[in-house]
ROSE-4610 file (N, C-alpha, C; in Angstrom, 1 decimal, always signed):
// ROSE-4610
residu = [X/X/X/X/X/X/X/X/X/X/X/X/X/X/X/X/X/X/X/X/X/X/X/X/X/X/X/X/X/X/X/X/X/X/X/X/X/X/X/X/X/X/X/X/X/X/X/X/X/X/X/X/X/X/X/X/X/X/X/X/X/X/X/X/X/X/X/X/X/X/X/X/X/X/X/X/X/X/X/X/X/X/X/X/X/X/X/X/X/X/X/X/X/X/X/X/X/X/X/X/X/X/X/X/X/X/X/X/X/X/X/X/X/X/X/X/X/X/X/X/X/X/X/X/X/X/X/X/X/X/X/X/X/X/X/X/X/X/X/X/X/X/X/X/X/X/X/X/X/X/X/X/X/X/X/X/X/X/X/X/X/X/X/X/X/X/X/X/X/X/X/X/X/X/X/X/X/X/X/X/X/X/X/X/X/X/X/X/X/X/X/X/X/X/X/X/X/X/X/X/X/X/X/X/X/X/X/X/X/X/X/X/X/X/X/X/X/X/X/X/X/X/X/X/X/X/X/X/X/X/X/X/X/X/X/X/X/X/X/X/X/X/X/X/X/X/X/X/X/X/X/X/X/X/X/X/X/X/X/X/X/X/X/X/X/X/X/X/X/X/X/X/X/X/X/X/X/X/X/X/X/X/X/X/X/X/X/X/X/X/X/X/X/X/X/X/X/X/X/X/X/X/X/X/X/X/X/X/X/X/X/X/X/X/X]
num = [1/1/1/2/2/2/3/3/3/4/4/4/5/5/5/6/6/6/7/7/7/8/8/8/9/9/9/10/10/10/11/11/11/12/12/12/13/13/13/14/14/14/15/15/15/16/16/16/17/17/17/18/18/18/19/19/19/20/20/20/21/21/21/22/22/22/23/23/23/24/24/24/25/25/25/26/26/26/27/27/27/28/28/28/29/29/29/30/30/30/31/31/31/32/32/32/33/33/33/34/34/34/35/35/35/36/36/36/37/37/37/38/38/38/39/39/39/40/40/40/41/41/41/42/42/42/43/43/43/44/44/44/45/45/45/46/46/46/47/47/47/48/48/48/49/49/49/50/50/50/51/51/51/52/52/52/53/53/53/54/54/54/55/55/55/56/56/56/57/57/57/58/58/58/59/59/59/60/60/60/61/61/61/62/62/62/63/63/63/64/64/64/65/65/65/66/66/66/67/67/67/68/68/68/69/69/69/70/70/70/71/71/71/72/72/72/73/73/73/74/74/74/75/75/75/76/76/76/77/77/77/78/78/78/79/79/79/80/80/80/81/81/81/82/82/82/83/83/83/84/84/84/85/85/85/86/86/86/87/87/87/88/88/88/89/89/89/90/90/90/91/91/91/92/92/92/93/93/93/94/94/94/95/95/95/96/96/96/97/97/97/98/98/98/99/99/99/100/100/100/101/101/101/102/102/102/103/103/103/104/104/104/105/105/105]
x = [+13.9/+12.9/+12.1/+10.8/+10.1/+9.9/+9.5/+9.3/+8.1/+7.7/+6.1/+6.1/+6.3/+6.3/+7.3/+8.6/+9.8/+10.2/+9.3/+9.2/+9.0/+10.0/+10.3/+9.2/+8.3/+7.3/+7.6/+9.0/+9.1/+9.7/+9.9/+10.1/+8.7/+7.8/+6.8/+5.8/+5.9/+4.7/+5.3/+6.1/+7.2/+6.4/+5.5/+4.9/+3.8/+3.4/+1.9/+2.4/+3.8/+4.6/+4.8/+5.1/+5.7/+4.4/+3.7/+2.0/+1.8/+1.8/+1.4/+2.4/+3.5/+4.5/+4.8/+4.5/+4.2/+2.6/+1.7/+0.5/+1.1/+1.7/+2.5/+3.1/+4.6/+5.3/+4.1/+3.1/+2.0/+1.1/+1.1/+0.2/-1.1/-1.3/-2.4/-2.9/-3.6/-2.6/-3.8/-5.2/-6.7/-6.5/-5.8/-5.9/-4.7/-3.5/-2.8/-3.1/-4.1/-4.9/-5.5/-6.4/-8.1/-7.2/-6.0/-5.4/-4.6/-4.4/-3.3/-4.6/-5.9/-7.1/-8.1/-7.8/-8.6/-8.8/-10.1/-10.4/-11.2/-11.3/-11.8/-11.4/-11.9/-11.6/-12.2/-13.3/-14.2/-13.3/-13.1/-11.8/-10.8/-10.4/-9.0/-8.8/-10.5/-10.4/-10.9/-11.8/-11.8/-10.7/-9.5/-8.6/-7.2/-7.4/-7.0/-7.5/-8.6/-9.2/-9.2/-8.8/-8.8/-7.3/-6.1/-5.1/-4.6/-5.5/-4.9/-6.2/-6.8/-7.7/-7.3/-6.6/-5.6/-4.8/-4.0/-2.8/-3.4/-4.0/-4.4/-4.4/-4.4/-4.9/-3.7/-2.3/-0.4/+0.3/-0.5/+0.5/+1.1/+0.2/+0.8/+2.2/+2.1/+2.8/+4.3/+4.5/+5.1/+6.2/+5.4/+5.4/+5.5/+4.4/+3.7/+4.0/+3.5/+3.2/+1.9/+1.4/+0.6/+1.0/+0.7/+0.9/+0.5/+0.9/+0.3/-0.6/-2.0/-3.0/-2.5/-0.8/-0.6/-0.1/+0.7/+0.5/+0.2/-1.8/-2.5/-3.4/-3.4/-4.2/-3.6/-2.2/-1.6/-1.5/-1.1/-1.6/-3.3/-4.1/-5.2/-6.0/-5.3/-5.4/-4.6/-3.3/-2.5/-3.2/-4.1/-4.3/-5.7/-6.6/-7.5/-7.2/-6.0/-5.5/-4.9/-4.4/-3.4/-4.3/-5.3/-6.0/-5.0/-5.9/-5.5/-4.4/-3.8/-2.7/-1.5/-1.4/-0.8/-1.1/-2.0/-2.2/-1.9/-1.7/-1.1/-0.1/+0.9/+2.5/+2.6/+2.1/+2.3/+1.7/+0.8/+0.8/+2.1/+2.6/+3.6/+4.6/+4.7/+6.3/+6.3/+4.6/+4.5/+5.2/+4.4/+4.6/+5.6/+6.7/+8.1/+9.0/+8.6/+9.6/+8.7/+7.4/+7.4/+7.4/+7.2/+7.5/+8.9/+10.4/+11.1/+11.3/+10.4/+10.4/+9.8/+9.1/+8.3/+9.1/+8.6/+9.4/+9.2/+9.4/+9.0/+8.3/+6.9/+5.9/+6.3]
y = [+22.5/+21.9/+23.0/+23.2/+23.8/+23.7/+24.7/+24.8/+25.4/+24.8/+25.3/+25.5/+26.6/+26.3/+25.8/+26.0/+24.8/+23.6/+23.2/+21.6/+21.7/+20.4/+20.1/+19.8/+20.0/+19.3/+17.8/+18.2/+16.8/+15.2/+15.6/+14.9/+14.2/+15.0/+15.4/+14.8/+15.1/+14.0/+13.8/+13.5/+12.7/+11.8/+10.8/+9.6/+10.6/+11.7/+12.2/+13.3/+13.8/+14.7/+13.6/+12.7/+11.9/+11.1/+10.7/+10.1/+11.2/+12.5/+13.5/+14.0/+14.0/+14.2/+13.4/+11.9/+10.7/+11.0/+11.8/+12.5/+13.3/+14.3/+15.3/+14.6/+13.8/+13.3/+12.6/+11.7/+11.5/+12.3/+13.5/+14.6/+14.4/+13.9/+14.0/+15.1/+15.9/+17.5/+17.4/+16.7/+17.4/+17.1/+16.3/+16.0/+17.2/+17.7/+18.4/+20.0/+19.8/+21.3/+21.3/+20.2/+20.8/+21.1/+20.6/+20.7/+22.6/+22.9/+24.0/+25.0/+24.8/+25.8/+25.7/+24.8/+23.8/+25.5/+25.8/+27.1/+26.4/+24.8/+24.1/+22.6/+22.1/+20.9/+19.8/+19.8/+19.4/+19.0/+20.0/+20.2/+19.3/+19.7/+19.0/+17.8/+17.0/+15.7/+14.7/+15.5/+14.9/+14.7/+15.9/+16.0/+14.9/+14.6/+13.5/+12.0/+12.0/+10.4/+10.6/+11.2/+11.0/+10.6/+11.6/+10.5/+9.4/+8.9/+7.7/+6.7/+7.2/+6.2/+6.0/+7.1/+7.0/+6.0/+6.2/+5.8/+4.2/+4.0/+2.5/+1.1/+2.4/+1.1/+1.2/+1.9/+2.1/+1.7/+1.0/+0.2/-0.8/-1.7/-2.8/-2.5/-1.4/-1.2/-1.0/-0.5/-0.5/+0.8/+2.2/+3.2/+4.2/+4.0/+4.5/+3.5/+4.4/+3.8/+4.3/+3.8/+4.4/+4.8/+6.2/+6.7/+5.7/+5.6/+5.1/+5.9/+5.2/+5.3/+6.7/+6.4/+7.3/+8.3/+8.4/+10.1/+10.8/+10.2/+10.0/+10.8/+10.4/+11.0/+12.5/+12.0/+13.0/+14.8/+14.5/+15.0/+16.1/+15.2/+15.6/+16.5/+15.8/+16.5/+18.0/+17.9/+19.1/+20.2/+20.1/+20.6/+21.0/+20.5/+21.4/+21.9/+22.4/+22.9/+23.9/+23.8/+25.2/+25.6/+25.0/+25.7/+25.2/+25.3/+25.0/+25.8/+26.5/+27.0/+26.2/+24.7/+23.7/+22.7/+22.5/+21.6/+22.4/+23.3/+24.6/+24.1/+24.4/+24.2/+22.7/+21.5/+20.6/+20.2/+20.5/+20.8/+21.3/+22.5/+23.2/+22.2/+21.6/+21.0/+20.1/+19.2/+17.8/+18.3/+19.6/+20.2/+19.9/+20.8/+21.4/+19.6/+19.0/+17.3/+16.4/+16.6/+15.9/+16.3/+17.8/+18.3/+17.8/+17.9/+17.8/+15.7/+15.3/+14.2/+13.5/+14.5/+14.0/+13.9/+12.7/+12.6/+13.4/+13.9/+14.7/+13.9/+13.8/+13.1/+14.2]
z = [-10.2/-9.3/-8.6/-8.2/-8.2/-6.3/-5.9/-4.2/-4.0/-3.0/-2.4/-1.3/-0.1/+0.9/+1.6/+1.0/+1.7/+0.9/+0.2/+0.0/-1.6/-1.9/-2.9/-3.9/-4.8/-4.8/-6.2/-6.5/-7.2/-6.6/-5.3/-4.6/-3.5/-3.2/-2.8/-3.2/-4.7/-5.7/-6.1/-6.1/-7.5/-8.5/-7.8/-8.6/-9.4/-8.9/-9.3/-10.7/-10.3/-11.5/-12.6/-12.4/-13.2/-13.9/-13.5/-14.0/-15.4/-14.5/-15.5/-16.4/-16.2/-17.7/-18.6/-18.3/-18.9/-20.0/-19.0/-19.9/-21.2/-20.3/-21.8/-22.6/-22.3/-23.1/-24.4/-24.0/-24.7/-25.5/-25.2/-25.7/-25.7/-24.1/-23.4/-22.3/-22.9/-22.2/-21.4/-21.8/-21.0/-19.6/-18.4/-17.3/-16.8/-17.6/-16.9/-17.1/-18.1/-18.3/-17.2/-17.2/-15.9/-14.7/-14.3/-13.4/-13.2/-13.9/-14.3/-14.3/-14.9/-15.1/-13.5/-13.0/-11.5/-10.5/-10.6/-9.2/-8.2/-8.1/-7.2/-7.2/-5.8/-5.7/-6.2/-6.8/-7.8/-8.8/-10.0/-10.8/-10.7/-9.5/-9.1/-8.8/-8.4/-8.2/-9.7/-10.4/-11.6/-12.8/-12.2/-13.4/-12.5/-11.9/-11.1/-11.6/-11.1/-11.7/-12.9/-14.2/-15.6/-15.7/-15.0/-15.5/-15.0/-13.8/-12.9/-14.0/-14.6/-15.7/-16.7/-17.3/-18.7/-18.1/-16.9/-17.0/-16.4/-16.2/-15.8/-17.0/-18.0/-19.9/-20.2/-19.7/-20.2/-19.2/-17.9/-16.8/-17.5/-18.2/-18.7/-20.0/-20.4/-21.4/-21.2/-19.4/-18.4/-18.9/-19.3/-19.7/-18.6/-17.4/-16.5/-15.2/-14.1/-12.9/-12.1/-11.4/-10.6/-9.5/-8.8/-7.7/-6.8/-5.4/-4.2/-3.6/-2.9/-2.5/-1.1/-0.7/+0.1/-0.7/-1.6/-2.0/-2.6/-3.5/-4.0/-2.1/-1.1/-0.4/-0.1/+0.3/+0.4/+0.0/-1.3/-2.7/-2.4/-2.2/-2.0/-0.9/+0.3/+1.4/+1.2/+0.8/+1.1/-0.3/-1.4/-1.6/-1.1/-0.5/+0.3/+1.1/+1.9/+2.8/+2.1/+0.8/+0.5/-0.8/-1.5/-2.4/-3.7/-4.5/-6.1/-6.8/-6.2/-6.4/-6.5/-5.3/-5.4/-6.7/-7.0/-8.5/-9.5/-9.9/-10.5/-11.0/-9.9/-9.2/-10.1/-9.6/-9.7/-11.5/-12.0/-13.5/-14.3/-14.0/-14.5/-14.3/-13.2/-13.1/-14.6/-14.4/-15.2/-16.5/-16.7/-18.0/-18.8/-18.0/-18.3/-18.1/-17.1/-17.0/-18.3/-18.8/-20.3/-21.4/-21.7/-23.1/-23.4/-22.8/-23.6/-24.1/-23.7/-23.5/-25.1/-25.5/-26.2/-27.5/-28.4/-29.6/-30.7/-31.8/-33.4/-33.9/-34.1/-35.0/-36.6]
């Protein structure tokens, strides 16, 4: 499990790691790339609303969940405050919790 500052961050975003290794396991890598490449907030908010949009057409499939609005702000706020270094962090974790997830095509 990965630490930022003290704090767990899979516990932390847990719903926001888990959205996005649900992306990997999928091998939908473009929202946890822009996130992992993100030198702004810009970046960081578009590569955000792409996988809460992906993942909006696989709720029903009940595959996915959607983060809450609170750690969706959360999320947000703490990385304007600590810089894209934290969406980084939180890319990497997604990474490494959906590759092994993914099946052999």
């Amino acid at each position: 499990m990965m630490k930022l500052y003290g704090e767990n961050l899979s516990s932390k975003y847990s719903s926001i790691v888990e959205l996005l290794a649900y992306l990997v396991k999928e091998r939908v890598y473009g929202p946890v790339d822009r996130l992992a490449r993100a030198t702004d907030l810009e970046t960081i908010y578009m590569a955000l609303y792409e996988a809460l949009r992906y993942a909006s057409t696989e709720v029903m499939k009940g595959g996915v969940s959607i983060p809450s609005d609170e750690e969706i702000r959360q999320f947000l706020d703490d990385v304007s405050k600590r810089g894209a270094g934290l969406a980084r962090r939180v890319a990497i974790e997604a990474l490494t919790t959906g590759l092994p997830r993914q099946t052999k095509r």
